[in-house]
C-alpha positions in Angstrom: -61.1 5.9 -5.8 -62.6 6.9 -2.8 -64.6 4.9 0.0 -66.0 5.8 3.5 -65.5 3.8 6.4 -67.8 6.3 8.3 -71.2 8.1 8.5 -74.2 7.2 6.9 -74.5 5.7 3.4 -75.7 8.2 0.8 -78.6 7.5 -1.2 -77.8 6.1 -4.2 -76.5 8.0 -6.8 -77.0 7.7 -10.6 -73.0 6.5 -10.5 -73.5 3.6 -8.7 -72.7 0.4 -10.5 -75.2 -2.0 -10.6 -75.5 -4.0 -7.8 -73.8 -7.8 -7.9 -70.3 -6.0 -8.9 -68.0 -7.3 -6.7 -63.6 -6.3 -5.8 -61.5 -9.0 -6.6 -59.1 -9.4 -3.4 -56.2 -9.5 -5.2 -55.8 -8.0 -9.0 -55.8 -11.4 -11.2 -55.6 -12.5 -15.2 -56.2 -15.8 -13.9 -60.4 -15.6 -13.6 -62.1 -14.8 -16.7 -65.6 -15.2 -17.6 -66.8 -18.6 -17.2 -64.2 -19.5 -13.4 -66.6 -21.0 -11.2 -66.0 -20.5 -7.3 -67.4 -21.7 -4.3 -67.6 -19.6 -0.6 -67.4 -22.5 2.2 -69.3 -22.0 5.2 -66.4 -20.4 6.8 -66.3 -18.0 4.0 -63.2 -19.1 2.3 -63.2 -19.1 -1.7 -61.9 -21.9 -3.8 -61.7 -21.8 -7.7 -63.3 -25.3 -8.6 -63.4 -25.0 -12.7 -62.3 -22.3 -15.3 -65.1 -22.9 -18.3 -64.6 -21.8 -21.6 -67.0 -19.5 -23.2 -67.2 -17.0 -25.7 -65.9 -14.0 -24.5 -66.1 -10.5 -26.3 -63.5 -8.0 -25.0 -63.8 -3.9 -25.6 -62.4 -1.0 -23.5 -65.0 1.1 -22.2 -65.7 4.4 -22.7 -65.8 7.8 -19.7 -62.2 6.5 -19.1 -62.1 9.1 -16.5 -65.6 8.3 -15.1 -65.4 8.0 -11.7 -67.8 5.5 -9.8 -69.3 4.3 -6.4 -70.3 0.7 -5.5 -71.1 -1.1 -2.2 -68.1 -3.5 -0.8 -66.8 -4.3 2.6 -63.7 -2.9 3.8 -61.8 -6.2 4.4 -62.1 -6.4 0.9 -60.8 -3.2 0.0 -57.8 -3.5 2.8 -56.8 -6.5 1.0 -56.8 -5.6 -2.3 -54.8 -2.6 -1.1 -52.4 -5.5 0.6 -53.1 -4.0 4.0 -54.1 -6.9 5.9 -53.9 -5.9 9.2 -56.9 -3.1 8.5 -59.6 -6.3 7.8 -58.5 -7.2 11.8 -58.7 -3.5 13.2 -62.2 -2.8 11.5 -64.9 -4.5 10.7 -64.0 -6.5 7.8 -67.5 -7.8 6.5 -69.2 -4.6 7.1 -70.6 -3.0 3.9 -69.5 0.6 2.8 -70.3 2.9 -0.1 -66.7 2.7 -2.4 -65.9 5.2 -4.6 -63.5 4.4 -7.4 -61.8 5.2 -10.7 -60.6 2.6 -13.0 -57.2 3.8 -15.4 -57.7 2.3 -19.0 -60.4 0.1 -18.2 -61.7 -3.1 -20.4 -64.2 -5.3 -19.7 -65.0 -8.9 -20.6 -67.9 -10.7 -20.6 -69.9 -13.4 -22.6 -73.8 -13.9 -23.8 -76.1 -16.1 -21.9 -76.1 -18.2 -24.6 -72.8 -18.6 -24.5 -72.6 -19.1 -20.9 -75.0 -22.3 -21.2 -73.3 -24.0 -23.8 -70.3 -24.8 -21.4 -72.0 -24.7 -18.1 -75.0 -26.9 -19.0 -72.7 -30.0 -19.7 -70.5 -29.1 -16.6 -73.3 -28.9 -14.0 -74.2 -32.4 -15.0 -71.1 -34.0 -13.7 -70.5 -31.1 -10.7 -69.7 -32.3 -7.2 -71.4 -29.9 -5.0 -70.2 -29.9 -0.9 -73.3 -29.0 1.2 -71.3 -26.4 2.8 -70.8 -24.2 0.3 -72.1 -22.1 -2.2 -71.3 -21.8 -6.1 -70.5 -19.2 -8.2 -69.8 -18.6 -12.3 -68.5 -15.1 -13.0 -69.9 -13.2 -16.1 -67.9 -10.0 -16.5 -64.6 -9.0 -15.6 -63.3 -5.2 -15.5 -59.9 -5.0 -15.9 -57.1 -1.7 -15.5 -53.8 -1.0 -15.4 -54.3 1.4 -12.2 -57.0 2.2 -9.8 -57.1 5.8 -8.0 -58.5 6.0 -4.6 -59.2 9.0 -2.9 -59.1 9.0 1.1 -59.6 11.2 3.9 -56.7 12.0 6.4 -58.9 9.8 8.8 -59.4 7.2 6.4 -55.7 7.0 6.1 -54.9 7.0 9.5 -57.6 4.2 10.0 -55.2 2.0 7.7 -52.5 2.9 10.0 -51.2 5.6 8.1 -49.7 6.8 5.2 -46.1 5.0 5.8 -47.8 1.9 6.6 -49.9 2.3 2.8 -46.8 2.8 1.0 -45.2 -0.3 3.0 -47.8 -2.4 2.0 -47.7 -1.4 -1.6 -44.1 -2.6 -2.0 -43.8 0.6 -4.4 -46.9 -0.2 -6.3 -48.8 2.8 -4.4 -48.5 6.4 -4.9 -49.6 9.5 -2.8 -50.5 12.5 -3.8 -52.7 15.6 -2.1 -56.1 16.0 -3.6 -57.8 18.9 -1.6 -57.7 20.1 1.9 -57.9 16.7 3.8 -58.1 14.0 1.2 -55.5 12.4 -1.3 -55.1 10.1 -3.8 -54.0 6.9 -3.4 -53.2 5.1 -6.9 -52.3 1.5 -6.9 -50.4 0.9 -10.5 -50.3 -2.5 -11.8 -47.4 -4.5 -13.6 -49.6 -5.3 -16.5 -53.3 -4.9 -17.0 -55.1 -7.3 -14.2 -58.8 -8.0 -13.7 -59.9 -5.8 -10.6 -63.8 -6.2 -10.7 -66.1 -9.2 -12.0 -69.9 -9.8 -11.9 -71.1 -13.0 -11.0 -74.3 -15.0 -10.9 -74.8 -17.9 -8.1 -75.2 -21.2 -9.4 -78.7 -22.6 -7.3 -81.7 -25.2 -7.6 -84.2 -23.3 -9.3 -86.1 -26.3 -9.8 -86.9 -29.2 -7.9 -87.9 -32.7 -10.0 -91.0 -33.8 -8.8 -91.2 -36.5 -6.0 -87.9 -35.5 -4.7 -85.7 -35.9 -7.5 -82.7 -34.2 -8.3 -82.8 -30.1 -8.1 -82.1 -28.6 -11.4 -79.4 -26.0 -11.0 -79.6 -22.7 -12.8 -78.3 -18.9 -12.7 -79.1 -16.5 -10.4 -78.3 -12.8 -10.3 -76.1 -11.9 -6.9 -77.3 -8.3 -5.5 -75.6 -8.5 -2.4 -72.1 -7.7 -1.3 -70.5 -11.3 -1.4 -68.0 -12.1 1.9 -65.2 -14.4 1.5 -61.6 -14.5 2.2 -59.4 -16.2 -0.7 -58.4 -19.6 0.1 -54.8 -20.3 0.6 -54.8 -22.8 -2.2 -56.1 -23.8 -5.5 -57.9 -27.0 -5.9 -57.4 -29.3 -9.2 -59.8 -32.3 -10.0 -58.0 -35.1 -11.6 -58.9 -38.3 -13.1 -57.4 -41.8 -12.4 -57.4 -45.2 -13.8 -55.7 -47.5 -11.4 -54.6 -51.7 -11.4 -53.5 -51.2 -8.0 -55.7 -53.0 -4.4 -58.4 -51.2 -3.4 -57.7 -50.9 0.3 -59.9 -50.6 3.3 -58.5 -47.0 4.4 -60.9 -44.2 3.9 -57.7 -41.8 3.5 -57.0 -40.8 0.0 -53.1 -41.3 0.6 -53.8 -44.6 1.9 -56.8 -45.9 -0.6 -54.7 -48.1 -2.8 -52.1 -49.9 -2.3 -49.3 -51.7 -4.2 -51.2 -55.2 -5.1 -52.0 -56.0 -8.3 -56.1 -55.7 -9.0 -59.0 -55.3 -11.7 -58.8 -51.4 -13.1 -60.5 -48.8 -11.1 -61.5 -45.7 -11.9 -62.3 -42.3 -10.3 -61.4 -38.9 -9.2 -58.9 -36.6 -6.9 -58.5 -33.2 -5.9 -55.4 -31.9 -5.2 -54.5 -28.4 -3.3 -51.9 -26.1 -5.2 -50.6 -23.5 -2.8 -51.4 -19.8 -3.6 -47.6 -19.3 -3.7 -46.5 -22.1 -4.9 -43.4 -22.2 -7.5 -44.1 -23.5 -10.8 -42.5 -26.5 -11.6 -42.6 -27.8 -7.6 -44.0 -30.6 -5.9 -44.3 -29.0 -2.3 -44.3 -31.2 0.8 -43.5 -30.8 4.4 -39.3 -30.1 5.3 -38.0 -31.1 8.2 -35.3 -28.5 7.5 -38.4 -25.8 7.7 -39.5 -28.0 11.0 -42.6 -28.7 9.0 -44.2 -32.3 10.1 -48.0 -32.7 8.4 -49.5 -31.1 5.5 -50.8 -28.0 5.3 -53.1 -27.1 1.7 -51.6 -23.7 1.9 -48.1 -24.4 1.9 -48.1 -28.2 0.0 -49.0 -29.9 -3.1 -51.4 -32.3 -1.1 -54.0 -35.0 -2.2 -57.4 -34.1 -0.5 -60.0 -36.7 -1.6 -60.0 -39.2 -4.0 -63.1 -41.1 -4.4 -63.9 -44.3 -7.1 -66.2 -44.3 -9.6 -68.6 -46.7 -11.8 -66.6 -46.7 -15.2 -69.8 -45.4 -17.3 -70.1 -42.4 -14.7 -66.0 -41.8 -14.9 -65.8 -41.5 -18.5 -69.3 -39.2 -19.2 -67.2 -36.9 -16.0 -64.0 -37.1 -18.5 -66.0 -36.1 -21.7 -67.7 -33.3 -19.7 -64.3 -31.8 -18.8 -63.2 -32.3 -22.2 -66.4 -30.7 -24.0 -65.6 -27.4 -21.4 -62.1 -26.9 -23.1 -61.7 -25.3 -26.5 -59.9 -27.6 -28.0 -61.4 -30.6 -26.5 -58.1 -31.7 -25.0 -57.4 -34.2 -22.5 -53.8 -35.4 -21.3 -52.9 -39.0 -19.8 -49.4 -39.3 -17.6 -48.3 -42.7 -16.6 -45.8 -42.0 -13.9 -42.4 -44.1 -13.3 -40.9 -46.7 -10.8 -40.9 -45.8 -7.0 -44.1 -43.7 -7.0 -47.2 -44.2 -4.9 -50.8 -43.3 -6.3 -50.8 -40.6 -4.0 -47.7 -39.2 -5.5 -49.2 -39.6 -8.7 -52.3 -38.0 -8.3 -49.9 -35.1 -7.0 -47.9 -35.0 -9.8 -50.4 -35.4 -12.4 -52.4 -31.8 -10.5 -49.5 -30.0 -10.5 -48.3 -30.6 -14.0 -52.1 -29.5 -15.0 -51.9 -26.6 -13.1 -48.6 -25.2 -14.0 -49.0 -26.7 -18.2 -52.2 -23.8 -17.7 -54.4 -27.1 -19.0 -58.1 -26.3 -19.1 -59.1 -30.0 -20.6 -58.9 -33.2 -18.8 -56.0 -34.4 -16.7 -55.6 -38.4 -16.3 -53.6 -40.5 -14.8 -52.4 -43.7 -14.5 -51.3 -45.8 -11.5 -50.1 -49.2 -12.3 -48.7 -51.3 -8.8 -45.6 -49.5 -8.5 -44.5 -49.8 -4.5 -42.8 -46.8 -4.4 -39.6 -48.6 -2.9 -36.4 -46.9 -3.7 -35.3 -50.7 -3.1 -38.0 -52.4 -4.4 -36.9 -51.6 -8.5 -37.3 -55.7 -9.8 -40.7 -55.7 -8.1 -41.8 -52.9 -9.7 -40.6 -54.1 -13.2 -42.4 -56.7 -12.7 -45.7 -55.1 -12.0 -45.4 -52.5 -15.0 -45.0 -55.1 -17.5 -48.4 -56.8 -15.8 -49.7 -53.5 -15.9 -49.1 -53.1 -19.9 -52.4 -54.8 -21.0 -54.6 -52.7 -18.6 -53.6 -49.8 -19.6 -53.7 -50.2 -23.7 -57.1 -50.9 -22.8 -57.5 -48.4 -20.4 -55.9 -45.7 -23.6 -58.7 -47.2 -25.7 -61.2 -46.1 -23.8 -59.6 -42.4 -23.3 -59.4 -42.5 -27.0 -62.5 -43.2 -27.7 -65.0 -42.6 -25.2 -63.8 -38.8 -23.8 -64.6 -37.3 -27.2 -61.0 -36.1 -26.9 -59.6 -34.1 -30.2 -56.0 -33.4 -28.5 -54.8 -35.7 -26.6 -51.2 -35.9 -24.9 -50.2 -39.4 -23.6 -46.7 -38.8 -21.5 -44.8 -41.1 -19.9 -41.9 -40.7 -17.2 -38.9 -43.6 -16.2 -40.3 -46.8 -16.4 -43.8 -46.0 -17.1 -42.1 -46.0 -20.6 -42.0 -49.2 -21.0 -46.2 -50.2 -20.7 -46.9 -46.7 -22.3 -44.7 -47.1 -25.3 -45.8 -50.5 -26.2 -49.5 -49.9 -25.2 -49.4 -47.0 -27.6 -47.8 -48.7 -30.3 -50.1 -51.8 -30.6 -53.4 -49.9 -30.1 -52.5 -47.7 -32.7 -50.8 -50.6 -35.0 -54.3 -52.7 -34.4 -56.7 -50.0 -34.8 -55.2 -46.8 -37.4 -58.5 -45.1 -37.4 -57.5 -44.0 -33.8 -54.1 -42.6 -34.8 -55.4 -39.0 -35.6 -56.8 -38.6 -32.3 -53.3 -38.9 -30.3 -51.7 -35.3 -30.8 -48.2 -35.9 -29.5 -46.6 -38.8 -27.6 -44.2 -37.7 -25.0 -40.9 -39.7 -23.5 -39.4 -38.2 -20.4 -35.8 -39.7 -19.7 -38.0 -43.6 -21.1 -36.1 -46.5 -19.1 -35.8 -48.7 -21.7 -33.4 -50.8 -22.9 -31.7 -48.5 -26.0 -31.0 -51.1 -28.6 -34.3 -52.7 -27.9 -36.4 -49.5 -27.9 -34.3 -48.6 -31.2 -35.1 -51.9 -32.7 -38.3 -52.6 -31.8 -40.4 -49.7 -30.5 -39.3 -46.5 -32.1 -40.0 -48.1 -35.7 -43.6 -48.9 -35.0 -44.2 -45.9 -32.9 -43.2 -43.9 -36.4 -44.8 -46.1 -38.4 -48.1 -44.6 -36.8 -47.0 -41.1 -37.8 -47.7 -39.3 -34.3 -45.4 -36.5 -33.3 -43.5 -37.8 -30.9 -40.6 -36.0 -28.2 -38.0 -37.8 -26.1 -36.4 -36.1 -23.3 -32.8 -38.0 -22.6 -30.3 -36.8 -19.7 -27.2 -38.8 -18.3 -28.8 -37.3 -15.3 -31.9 -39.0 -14.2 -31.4 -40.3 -11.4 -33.8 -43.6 -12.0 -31.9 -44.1 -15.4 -28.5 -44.0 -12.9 -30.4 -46.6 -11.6 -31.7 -48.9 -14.4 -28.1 -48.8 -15.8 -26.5 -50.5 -12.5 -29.0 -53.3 -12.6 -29.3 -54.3 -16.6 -25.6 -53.1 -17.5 -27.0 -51.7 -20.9 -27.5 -48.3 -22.0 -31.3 -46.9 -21.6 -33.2 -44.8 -24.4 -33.3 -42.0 -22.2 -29.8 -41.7 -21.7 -27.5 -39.0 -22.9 -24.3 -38.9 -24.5 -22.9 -40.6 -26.9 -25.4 -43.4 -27.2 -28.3 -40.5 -27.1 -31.3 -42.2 -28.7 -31.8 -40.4 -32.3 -34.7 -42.6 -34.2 -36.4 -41.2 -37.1 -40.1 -39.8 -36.8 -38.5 -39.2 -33.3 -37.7 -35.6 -31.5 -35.2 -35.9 -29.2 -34.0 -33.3 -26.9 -30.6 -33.7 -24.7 -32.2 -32.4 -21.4 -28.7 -33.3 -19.4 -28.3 -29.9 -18.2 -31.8 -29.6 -16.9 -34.4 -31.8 -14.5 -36.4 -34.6 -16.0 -38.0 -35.7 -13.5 -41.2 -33.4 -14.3 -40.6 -31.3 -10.7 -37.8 -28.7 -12.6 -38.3 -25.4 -11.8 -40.8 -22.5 -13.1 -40.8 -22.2 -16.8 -41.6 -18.3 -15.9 -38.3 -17.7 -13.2 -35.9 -20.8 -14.9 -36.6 -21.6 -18.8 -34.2 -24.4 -18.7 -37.0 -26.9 -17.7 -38.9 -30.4 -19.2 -41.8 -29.3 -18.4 -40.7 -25.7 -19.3 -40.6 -26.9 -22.9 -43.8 -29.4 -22.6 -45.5 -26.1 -21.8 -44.9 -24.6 -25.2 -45.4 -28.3 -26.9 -48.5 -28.4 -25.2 -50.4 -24.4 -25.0 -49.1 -23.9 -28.8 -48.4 -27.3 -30.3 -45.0 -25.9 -31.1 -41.6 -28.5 -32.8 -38.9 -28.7 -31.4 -37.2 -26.3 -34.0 -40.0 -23.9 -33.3 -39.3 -23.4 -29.0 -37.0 -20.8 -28.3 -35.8 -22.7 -25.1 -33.9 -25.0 -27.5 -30.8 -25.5 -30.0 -30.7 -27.8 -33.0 -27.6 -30.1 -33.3 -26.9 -31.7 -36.6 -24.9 -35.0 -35.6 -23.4 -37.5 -37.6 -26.3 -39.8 -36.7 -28.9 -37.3 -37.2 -30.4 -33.9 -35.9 -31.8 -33.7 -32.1 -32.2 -30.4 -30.1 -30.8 -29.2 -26.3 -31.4 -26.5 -24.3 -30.0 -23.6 -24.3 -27.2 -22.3 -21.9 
């Protein structure tokens, strides 16, 4: 691939690419047809939504075809990983790029089949006045690019040492003709280097100044942008908890006990973040406010009318292929903000394309205050089966995931049991019930819970640990075993999974299920993405016991 960063542009050739074809700024398998982005007035990009369309896939033929398009050089330098060029040249200006894609596939999807899962989303889309929207159609994906620069060219980038440096091995050198060269850039696996997009616009305005109807529209230009630092993730709340008079989303609700609200977040993911982490600022890295870039951090959260929440849900829903939605009900000693957090990050590192929903009974996230907040979750039981109802059937849902952690067992587990027990018609449309480390009272969870939980024939997974530091907890203040304990007393129920997680973190934050497969949420990814049993994950190993079978991870 070669580009010039001087003289005059040529008139266009017949092996230009037509024009809307844009450089990704770093190579990516994580925007396909149908990732909507926005460019902010400052010119920093955000993925908002990752639709689901058809897609049709084929490699493309003239493998060796070599090709020119217009792009500006910041984008280039990045996508090179040389930074520093975007601040030593003129990073938005426009130049004629020459290039050659190695083993190139391309990806794309039919009008037809871009409306029926943008149409539904557009309905429900929050658009900021300060930025525009965008919906790629086409990817172009390789396993290596080829450039081919001038000796100038080169030295413009600050060299050929600092090209290799930059590369971190991934770049390779090699003379051309009398002064040029080829500078290949080989990729790990095949990543997405190119895509097409169309802006999402009003192209109609209702009459009388009503609502503008929002449409396609094909991008010729050269788009500008810098990637964001962070991902966003929209998630959806149903809270019992005080509406306060703050404005700030970490301060909206407090710890009171109040009618159900409903609404929306979005929460930042940082670009490097690890899989499995909750960020948030160190003192020991001298960091004292949040930054999106670095932190998992909760950036708006704003209430909603509980017609207008649950059409939003079903719209999320309807823009997943298999309609799937997931509600988390978080444990004792957790603020709303902290759940809104947690439920993002989980979404974003389970790769969940549906619905993520949360729910944030009065807990007062009080390491000290645990009898308050026992209190307030078994309040908090008959607003939520209620609130579960209405997930069940209003979001049009067909997989649905209801997962509880610590206390948020105890409402969960009962709320489940007696919606289900009252109304069986709902009982197909709950795919898999999910215990992390419950904090319940054993015997009475054995007695009393797991047989009517069965009885409604959902799959359902307990995660146990001797561990868990809230089950450490629980067991100093009631003096009983909990079901999510380990050990000896390890809950084993029938129509009941249970995996001995002792060795690993159960509090939902473990570590990356790519760089450490000894995880919860490791395992829920598999559970989840491919509906696998517990015999079927490769993370785990049965254990036939005297009591009956139950799984734990493997060493």
């Amino acid at each position: 691939m070669a580009f010039s960063l001087f003289g005059k542009k040529p008139q266009r050739p017949d092996d230009f690419l037509p024009a809307g074809w844009q450089f990704y700024s770093r190579p990516t398998n994580l925007e396909p047809p149908g990732t909507i982005f926005r460019i902010d007035a400052e010119g920093h990009r955000f993925i908002v939504a990752r639709l689901e369309p058809a897609i049709s896939r084929g490699a493309e033929p003239g493998a060796a075809k070599v090709e020119r398009v217009e792009t500006r050089v910041g984008v280039v330098a990045r996508l090179l990983g040389l930074q520093s060029m975007g601040a030593r040249v003129g990073a938005g200006r426009v130049r004629e790029c020459r290039f050659q894609i190695v083993d190139p596939v391309r990806e794309s999807t039919t009008d037809a089949g871009m409306d029926a899962v943008l149409t539904p989303y557009l309905e429900t889309m929050g658009v900021r006045k300060d930025s525009r929207y965008f919906v790629i159609r086409e990817t172009r994906s390789a396993t290596a690019l080829t450039f081919v620069l001038s000796e100038g060219e080169i030295g413009e980038m600050g060299g050929t040492v600092a090209i290799v440096a930059a590369g971190e091995g991934t770049l390779a050198l090699a003379a051309k003709s009398v002064g040029t060269k080829e500078l290949t850039q080989t990729f790990p696996e095949r990543l997405a280097v190119m895509f097409l997009a169309e802006e999402i616009a009003p192209v109609v305005a209702a009459l009388g100044g009503g609502k503008a109807e929002f449409g396609r529209v094909a991008v010729g230009a050269v788009l500008d942008w810098v990637d964001a630092e962070y991902a966003v993730v929209r998630v959806f709340f149903g809270t019992d908890r005080t509406l306060t008079a703050s404005a700030k989303p970490d301060e909206m609700f407090g710890a009171g006990r109040a009618e159900v609200r409903y609404g929306a977040c979005e929460v930042s993911i940082p670009r490097d973040h690890r899989m499995g982490e909750l960020e948030a600022p160190s003192i020991l890295k001298l960091e004292f406010r949040e930054n999106p870039a670095k932190h998992v951090v909760l950036l708006t959260a704003v209430t909603q009318p509980r017609d207008a929440f649950f059409t939003g849900v079903a719209a999320r829903v309807g823009e997943s292929d298999s309609k799937s939605a997931f509600l988390f009900v978080h444990g004792y000693n957790v603020t709303f903000e902290d759940a809104a957090r947690r439920t993002a990050q989980m979404a974003y590192d389970l790769a969940f394309t549906g619905a993520p929903i949360f729910y944030s009974w009065p807990s007062l996230g009080a390491v000290a205050a645990y009898t308050v907040d026992e209190a307030n979750i078994e309040w908090a039981q008959t607003n939520l089966k209620g609130f579960l109802r209405d997930v069940v059937e209003r979001t049009g849902a067909h997989t649905l995931y209801v997962i509880a952690h610590s206390m948020g067992n105890r409402a969960l587990t009962r709320a489940v049991a007696a919606l289900l027990t009252e109304q069986p018609a709902l009982r197909p449309r709950v795919t898999e019930v999910i215990l992390a480390a419950p904090d319940i009272d054993a015997e009475v969870f054995a007695r009393d819970i797991a047989p009517v939980l069965a009885e409604t024939g959902r799959p359902i997974t307990l995660y146990a640990s001797s561990a868990d530091l809230a089950l450490t907890a629980s067991k100093k203040v009631h003096g009983y075993p909990r079901a999510g304990d380990a050990g000896p007393g390890l809950t084993i129920s029938p129509g009941i999974e249970t995996i001995d997680a002792t060795e690993v973190d159960t509090s939902l934050v473990g570590h990356s299920y790519f760089a450490e497969s000894r995880s919860v949420l490791s395992d829920m990814f598999y559970l989840v993405r491919d509906g696998q049993r517990a015999g079927q994950r490769a993370g785990l190993r049965e254990v036939d016991a005297a009591r009956g079978r139950y799984w734990v991870f493997k060493a």
